[in-house]
LOLO-112463 format. One line per field, with one value per residue: residue number from 1; chain; x, z, y of N, C-alpha, C, O, CB in turn. Coordinates in nm, 4 decimals. Glycine has a CB too. Layout:
n = (NUM; ...)
chain = (A; ...)
n.u = (X; ...)
n.w = (Z; ...)
n.v = (Y; ...)
ca.u = (X; ...)
ca.w = (Z; ...)
ca.v = (Y; ...)
c.u = (X; ...)
c.w = (Z; ...)
c.v = (Y; ...)
o.u = (X; ...)
o.w = (Z; ...)
o.v = (Y; ...)
cb.u = (X; ...)
cb.w = (Z; ...)
cb.v = (Y; ...)
This chain:
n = (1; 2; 3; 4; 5; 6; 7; 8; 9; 10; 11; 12; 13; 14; 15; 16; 17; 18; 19; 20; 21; 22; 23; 24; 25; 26; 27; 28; 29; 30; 31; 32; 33; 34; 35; 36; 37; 38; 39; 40; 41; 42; 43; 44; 45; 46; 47; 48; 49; 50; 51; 52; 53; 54; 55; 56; 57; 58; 59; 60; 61; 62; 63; 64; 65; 66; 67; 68; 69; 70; 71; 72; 73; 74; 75; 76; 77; 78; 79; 80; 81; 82; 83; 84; 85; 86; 87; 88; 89; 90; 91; 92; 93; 94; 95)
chain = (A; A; A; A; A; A; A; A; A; A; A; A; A; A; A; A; A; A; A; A; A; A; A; A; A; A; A; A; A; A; A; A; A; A; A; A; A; A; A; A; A; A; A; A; A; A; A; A; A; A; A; A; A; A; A; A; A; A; A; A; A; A; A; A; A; A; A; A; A; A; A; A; A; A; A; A; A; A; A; A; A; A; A; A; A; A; A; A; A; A; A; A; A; A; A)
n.u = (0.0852; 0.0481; 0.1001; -0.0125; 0.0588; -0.0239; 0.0670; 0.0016; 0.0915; -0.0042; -0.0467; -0.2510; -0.4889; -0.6588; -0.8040; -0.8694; -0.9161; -1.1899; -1.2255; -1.0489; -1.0916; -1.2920; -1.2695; -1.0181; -1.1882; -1.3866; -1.2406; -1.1061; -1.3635; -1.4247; -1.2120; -1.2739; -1.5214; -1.4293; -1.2276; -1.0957; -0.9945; -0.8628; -0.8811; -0.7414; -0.6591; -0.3602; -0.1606; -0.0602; -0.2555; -0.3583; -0.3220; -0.3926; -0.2749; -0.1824; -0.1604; -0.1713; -0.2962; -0.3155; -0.3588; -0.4048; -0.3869; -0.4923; -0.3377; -0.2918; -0.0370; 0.2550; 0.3609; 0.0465; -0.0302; 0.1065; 0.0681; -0.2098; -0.1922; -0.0307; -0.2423; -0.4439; -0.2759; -0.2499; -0.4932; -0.5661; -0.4039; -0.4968; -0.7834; -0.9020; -0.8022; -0.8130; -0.5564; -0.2178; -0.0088; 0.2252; 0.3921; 0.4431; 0.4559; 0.5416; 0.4817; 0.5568; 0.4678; 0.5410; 0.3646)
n.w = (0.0000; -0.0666; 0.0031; -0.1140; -0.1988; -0.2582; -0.2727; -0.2634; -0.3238; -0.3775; -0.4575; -0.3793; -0.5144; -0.3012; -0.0864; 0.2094; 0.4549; 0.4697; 0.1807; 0.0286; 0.1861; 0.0585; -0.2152; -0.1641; -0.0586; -0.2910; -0.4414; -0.3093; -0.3233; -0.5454; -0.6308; -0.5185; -0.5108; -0.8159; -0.7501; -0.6090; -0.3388; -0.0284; 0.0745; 0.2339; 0.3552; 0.4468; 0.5444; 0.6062; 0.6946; 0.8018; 0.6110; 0.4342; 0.1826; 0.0606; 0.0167; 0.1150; -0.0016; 0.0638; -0.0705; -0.0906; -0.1487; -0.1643; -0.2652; -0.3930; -0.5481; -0.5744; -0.8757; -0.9575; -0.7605; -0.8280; -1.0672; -1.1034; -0.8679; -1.0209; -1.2608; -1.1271; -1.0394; -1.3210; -1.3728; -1.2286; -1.2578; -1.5150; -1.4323; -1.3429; -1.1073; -0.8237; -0.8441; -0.8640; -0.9072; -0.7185; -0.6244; -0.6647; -0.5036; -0.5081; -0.2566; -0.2309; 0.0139; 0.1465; 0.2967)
n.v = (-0.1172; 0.2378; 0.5358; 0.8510; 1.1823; 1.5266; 1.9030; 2.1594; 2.4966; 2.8024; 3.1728; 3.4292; 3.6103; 3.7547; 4.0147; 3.9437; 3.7587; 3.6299; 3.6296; 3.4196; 3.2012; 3.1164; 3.1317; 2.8936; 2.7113; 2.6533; 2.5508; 2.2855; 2.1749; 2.1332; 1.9465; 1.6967; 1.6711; 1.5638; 1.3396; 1.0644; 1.1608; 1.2843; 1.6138; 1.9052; 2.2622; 2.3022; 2.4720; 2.8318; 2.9512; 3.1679; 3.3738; 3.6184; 3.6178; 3.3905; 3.0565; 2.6853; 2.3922; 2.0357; 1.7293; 1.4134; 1.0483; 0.7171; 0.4181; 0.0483; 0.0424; 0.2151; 0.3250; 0.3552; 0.5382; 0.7858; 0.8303; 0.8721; 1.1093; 1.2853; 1.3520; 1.4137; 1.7045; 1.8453; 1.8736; 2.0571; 2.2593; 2.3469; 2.4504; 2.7808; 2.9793; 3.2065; 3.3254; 3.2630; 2.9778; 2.8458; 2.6362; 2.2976; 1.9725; 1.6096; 1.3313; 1.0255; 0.7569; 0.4551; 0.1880)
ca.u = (0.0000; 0.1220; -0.0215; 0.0517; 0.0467; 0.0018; 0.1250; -0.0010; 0.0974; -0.0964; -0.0554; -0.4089; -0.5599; -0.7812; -0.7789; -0.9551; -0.9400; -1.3300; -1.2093; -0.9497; -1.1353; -1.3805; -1.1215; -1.0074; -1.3445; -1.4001; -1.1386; -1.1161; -1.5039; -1.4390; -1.1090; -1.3086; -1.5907; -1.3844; -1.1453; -1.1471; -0.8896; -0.9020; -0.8255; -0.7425; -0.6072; -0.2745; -0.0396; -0.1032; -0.4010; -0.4097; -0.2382; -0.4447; -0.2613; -0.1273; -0.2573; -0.1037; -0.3720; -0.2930; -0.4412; -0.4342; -0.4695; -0.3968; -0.3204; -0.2352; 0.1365; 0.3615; 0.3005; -0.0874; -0.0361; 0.1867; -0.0015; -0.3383; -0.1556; -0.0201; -0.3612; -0.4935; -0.2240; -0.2554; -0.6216; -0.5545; -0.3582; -0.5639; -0.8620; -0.9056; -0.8200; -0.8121; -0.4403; -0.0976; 0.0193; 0.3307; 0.4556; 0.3848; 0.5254; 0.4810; 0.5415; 0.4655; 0.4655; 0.4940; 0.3069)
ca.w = (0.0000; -0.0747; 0.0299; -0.2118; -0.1117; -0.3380; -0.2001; -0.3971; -0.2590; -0.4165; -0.4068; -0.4336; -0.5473; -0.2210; 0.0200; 0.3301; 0.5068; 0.3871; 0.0406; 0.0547; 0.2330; -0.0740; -0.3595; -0.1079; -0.0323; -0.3992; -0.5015; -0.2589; -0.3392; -0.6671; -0.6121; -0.3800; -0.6273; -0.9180; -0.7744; -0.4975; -0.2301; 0.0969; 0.1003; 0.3072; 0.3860; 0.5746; 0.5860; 0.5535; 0.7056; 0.8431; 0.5542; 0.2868; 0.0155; 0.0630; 0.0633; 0.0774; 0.0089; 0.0438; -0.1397; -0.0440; -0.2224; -0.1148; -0.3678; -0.3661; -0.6025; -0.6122; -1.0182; -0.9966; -0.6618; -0.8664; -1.2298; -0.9915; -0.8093; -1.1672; -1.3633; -1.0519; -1.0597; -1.4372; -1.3891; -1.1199; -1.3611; -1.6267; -1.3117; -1.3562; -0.9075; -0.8447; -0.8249; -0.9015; -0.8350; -0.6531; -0.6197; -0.6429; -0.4186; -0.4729; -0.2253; -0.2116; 0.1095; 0.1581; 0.4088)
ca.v = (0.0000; 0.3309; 0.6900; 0.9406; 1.3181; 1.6267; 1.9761; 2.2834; 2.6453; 2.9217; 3.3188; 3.4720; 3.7690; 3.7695; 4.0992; 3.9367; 3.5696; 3.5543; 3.6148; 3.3332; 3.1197; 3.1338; 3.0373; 2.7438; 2.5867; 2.6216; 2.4635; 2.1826; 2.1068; 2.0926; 1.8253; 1.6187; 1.5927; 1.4708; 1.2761; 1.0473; 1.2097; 1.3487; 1.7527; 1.9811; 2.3409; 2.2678; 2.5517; 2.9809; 2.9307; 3.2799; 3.4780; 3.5916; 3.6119; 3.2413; 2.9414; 2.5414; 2.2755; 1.9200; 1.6436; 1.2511; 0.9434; 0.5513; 0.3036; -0.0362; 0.0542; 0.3615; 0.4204; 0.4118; 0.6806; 0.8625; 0.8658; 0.9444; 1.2632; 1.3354; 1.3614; 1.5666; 1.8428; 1.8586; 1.9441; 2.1559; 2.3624; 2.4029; 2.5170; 2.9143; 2.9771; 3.3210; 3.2597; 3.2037; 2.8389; 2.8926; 2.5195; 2.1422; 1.9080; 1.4962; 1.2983; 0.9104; 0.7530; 0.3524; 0.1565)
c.u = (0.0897; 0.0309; 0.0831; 0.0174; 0.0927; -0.0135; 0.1099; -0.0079; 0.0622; -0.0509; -0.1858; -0.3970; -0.6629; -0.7250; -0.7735; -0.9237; -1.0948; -1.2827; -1.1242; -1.0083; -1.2661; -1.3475; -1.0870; -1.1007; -1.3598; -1.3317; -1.1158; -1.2724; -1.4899; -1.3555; -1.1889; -1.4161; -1.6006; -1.2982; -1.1593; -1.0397; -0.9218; -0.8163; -0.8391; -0.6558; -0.4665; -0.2147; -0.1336; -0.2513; -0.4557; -0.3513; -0.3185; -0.4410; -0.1718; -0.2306; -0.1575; -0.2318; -0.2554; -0.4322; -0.3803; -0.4704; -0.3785; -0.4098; -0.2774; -0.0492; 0.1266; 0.2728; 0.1541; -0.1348; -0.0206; 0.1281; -0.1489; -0.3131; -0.1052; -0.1368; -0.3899; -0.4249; -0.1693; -0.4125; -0.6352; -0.5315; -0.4025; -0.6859; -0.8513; -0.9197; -0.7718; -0.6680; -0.3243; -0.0253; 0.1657; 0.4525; 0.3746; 0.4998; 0.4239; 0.5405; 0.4898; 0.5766; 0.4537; 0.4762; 0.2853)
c.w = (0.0000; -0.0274; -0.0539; -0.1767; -0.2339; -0.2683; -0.3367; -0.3060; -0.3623; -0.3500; -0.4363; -0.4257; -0.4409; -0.0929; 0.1466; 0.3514; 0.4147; 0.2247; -0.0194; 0.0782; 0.1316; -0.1668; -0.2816; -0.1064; -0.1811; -0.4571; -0.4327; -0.2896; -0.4565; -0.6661; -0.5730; -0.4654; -0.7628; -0.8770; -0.6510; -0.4207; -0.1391; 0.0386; 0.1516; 0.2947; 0.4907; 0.6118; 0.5602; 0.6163; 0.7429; 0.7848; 0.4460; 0.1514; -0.0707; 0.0624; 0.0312; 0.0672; 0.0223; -0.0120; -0.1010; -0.0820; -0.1411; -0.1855; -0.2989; -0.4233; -0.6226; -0.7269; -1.0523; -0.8919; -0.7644; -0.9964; -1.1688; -0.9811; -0.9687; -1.2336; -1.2413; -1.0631; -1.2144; -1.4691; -1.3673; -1.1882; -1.4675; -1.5895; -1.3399; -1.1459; -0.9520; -0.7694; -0.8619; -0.8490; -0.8775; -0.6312; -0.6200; -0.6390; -0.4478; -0.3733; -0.2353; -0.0904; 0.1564; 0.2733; 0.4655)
c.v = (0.1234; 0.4641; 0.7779; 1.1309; 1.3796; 1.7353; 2.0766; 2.4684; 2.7601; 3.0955; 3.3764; 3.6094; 3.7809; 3.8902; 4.0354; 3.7445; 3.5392; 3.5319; 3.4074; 3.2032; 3.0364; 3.0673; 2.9143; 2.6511; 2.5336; 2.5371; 2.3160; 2.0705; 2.0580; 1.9575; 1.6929; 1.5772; 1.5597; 1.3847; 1.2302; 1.0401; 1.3039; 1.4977; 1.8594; 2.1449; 2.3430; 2.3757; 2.6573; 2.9968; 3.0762; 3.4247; 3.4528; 3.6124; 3.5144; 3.1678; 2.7459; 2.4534; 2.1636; 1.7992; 1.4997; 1.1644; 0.8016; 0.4822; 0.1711; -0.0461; 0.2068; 0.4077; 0.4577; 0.5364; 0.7931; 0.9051; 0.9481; 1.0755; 1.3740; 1.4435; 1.4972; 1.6869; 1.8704; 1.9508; 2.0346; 2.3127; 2.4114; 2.4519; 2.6770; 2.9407; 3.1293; 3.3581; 3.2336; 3.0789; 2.8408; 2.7258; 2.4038; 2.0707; 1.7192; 1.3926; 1.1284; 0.8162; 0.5689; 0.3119; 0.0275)
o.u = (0.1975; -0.0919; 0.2061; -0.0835; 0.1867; -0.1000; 0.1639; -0.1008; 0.1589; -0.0305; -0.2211; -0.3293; -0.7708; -0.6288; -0.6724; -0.9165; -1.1112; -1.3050; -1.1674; -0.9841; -1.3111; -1.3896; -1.1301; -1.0949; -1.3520; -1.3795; -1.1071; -1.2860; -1.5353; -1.4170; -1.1440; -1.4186; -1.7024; -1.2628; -1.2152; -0.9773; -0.9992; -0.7116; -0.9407; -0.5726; -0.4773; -0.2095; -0.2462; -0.3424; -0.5731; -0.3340; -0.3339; -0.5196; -0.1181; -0.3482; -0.0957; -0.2792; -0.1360; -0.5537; -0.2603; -0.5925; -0.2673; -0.5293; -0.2367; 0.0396; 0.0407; 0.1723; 0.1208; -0.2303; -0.1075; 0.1436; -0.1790; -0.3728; -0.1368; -0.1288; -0.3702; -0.4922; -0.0551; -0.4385; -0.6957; -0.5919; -0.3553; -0.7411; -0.7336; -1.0200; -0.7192; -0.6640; -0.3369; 0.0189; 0.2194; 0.5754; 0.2570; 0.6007; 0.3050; 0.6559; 0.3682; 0.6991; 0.3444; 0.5391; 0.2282)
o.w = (0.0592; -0.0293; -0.0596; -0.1117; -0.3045; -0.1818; -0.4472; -0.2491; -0.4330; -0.2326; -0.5524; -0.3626; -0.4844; -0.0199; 0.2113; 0.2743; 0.3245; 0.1619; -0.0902; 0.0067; 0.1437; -0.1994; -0.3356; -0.1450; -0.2091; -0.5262; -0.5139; -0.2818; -0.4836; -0.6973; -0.6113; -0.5008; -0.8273; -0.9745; -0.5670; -0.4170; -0.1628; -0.0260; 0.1286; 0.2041; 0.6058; 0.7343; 0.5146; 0.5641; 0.7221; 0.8427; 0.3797; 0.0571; -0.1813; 0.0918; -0.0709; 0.1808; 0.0006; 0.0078; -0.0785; -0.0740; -0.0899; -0.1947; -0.1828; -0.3684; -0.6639; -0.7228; -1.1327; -0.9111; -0.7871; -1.0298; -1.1930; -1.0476; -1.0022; -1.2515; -1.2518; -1.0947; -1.2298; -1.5449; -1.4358; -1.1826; -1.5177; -1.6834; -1.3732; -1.0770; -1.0565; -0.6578; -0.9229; -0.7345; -0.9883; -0.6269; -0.5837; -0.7094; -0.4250; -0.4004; -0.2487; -0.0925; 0.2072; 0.3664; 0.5740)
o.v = (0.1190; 0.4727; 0.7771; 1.1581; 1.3429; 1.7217; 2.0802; 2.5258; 2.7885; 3.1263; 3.3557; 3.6905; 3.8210; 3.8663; 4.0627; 3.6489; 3.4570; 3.4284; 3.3165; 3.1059; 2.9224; 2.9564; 2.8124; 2.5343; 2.4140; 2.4471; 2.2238; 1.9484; 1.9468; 1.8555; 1.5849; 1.4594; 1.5346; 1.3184; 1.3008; 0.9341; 1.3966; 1.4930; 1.9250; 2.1399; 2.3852; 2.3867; 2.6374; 3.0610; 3.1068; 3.5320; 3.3503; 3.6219; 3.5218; 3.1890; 2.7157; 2.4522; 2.1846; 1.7979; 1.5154; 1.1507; 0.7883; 0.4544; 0.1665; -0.1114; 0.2848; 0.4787; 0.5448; 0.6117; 0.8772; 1.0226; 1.0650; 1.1601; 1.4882; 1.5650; 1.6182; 1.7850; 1.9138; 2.0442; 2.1171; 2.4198; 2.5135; 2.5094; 2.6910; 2.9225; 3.1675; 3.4098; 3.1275; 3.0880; 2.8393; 2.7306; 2.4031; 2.0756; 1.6970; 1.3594; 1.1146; 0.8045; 0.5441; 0.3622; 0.0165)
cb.u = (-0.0969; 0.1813; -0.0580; -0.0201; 0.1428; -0.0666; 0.2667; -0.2087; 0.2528; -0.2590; 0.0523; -0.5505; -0.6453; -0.8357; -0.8695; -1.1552; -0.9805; -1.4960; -1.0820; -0.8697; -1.1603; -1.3879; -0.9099; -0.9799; -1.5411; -1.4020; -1.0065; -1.0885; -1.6332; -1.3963; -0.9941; -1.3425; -1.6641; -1.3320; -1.0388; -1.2314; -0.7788; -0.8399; -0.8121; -0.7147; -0.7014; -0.1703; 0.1175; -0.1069; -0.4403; -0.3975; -0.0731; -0.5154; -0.2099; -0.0417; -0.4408; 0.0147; -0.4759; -0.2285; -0.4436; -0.4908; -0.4552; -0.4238; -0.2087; -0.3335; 0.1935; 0.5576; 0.3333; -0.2009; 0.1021; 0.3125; -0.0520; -0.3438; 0.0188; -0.0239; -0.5010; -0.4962; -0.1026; -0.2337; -0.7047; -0.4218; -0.2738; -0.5802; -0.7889; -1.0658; -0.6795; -0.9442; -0.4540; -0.0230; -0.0775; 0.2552; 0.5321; 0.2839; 0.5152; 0.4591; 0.5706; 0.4242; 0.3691; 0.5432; 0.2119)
cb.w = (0.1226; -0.2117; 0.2466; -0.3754; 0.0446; -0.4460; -0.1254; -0.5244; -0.2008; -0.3496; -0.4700; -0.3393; -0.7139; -0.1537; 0.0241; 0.2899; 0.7525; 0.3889; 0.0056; 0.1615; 0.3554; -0.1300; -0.3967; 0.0103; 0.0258; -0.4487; -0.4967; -0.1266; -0.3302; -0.7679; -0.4868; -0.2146; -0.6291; -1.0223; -0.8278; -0.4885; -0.2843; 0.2660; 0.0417; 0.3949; 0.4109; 0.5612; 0.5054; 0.3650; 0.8216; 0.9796; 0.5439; 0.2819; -0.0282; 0.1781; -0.0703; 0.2036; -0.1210; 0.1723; -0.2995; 0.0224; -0.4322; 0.0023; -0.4786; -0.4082; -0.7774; -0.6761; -1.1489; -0.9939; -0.5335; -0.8640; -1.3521; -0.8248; -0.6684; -1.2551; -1.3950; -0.9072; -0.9518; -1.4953; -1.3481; -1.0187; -1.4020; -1.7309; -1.1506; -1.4879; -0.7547; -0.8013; -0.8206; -0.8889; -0.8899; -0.4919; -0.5190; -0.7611; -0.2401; -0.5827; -0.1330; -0.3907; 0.1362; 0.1020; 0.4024)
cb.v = (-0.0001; 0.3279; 0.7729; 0.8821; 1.3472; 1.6281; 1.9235; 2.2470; 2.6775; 2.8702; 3.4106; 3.4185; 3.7889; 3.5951; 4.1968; 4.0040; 3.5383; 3.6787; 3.7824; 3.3768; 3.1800; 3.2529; 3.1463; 2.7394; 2.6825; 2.6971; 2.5426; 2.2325; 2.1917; 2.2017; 1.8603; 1.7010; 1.6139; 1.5266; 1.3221; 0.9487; 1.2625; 1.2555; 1.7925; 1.8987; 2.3909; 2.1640; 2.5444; 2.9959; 2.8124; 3.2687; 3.4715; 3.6093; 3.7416; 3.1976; 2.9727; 2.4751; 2.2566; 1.8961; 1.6786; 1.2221; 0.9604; 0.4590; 0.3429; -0.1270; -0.0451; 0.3291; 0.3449; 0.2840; 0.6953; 0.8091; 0.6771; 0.8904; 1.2395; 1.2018; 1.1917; 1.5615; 1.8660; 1.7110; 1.9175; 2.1081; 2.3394; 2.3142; 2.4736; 2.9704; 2.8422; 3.3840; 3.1986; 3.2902; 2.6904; 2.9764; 2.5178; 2.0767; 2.0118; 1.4404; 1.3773; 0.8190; 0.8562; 0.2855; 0.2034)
């Protein structure tokens, strides 16, 4: 079993935590109902013109983690976030 971990840091165009908090939800809702991985807000949580999601998948092998986390931050990127996407981080995690 493998756990596979995607790591996406974001600069936003958002004045305000509500603003921010807006573009995140959105974006996590959307992840969550195409693809089937846990995600969350981990880091920046109280800076709003940051942001880190994390994303979460568990496979049974590495390359289908890794092609999985792939496809997602391919999508991710072609997503209109009110946003500059600042980094991506993969990590895969055996278990």
């Amino acid at each position: 079993m493998v756990i596979g971990v995607l790591v996406l840091r974001y600069r936003l165009d958002a004045a305000s935590l509500k603003e921010k908090r807006m573009v995140i939800r959105s974006l996590l809702d959307r992840v969550r109902a195409r693809f089937n991985v846990a995600a969350a807000e981990v880091d920046d949580l109280d800076t709003a013109g940051f942001a880190t999601v994390a994303l979460v998948a568990v496979a049974n092998a590495g390359d289908h983690a890794d092609a999985q986390l792939q496809t997602i931050a391919a999508a991710i990127q072609r997503w209109d976030v009110d946003g500059e996407l600042l980094e991506v981080h993969t990590e895969l995690i055996p278990y």
